[in-house]
N, C-alpha and C positions, 0 to 999 in steps of 0.2 A: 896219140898212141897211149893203151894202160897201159899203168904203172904194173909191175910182179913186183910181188911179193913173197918173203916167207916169212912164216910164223917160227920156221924152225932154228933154232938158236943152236941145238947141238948139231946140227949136221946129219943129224939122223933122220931118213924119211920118214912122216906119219902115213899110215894105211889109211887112203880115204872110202875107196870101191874097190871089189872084185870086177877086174873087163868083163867075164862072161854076165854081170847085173846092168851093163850099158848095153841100151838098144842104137845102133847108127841111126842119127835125126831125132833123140831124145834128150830132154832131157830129166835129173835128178836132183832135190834138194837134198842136201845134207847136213848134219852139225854137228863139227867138232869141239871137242875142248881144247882151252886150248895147253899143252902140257901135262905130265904128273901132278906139278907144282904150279897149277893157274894161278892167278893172282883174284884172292878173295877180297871184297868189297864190303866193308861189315861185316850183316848175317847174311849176306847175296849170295850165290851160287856164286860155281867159280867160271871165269871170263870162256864164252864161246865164239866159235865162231860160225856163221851160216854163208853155205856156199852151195853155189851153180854149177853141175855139171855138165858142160854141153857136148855129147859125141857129134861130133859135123866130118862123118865121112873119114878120111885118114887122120881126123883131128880130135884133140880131147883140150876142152880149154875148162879152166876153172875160177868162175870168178867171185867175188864177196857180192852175198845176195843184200846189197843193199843200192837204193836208187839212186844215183849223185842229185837228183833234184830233192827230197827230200828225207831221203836215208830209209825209205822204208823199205821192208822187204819185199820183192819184184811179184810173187806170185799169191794169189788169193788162196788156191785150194795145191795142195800139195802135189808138185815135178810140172805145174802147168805155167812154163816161163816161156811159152812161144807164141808167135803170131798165127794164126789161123794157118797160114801156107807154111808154119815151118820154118821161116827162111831167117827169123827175125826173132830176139828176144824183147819182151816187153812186159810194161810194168804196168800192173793192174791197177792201180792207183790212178795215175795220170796217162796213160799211157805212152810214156817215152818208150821208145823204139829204142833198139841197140843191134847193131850188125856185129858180125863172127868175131870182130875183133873187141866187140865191149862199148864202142863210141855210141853215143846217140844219134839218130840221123833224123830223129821226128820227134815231139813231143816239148816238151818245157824246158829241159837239158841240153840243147842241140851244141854239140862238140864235146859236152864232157863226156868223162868215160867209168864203166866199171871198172871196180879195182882188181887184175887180175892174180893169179898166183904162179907159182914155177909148180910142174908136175913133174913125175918121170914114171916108168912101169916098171915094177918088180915082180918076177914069179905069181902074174896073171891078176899083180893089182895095181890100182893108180896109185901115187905116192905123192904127199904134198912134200914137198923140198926136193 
């Protein structure tokens, strides 16, 4: 089963998407910061975060765009994190496979899972926390 997540420390939702910018059976890569107050790393930018959003029907799940087999980010060219049929997230790399709920069912990774996040919807947007 993923793990949820949040990033949010004060309790405040962060605004990730507008719903009317999610298509049902699509999905979105996105990238937040993370906070006001990221935590900088030397001269680094400050810490982000990269995430997957997948509409599946009455479902909005949102997971850390990173591969449990080897951490890299899941899609080659930008929002293209599905299997041909749709039904399946996968990683362009290796191709692990990952069903609606994050798990891997095929590829290098079999049983690990994306990291997922908590959402909720406020006045017609998704919200991480």
């Amino acid at each position: 089963m993923p793990s949820e997540y949040s990033t949010n420390k004060t309790a405040k939702p962060i605004p990730l998407i507008a719903l009317d910018d999610l298509t049902v059976g699509e999905t979105k890569g996105i990238e937040i910061k993370l906070g006001d107050d990221a935590i900088k790393f030397g001269d680094k930018e400050p810490k982000r975060l990269d995430l997957i959003i997948w509409h599946q029907g009455n479902e909005i799940r949102v997971f850390k765009n990173s591969c449990p087999h080897v951490g890299l980010p899941l899609e080659t060219f930008p929002d293209r994190f599905l299997t041909a049929d749709k039904k399946y997230l996968i990683c362009s790399a290796h191709a692990a496979t990952f069903n609606h709920e994050g798990v891997c069912i095929a590829g290098p990774c079999p049983g690990k899972s994306l990291i997922e996040y908590k959402t909720t919807t406020l006045d017609g947007w998704l919200m991480l926390g």
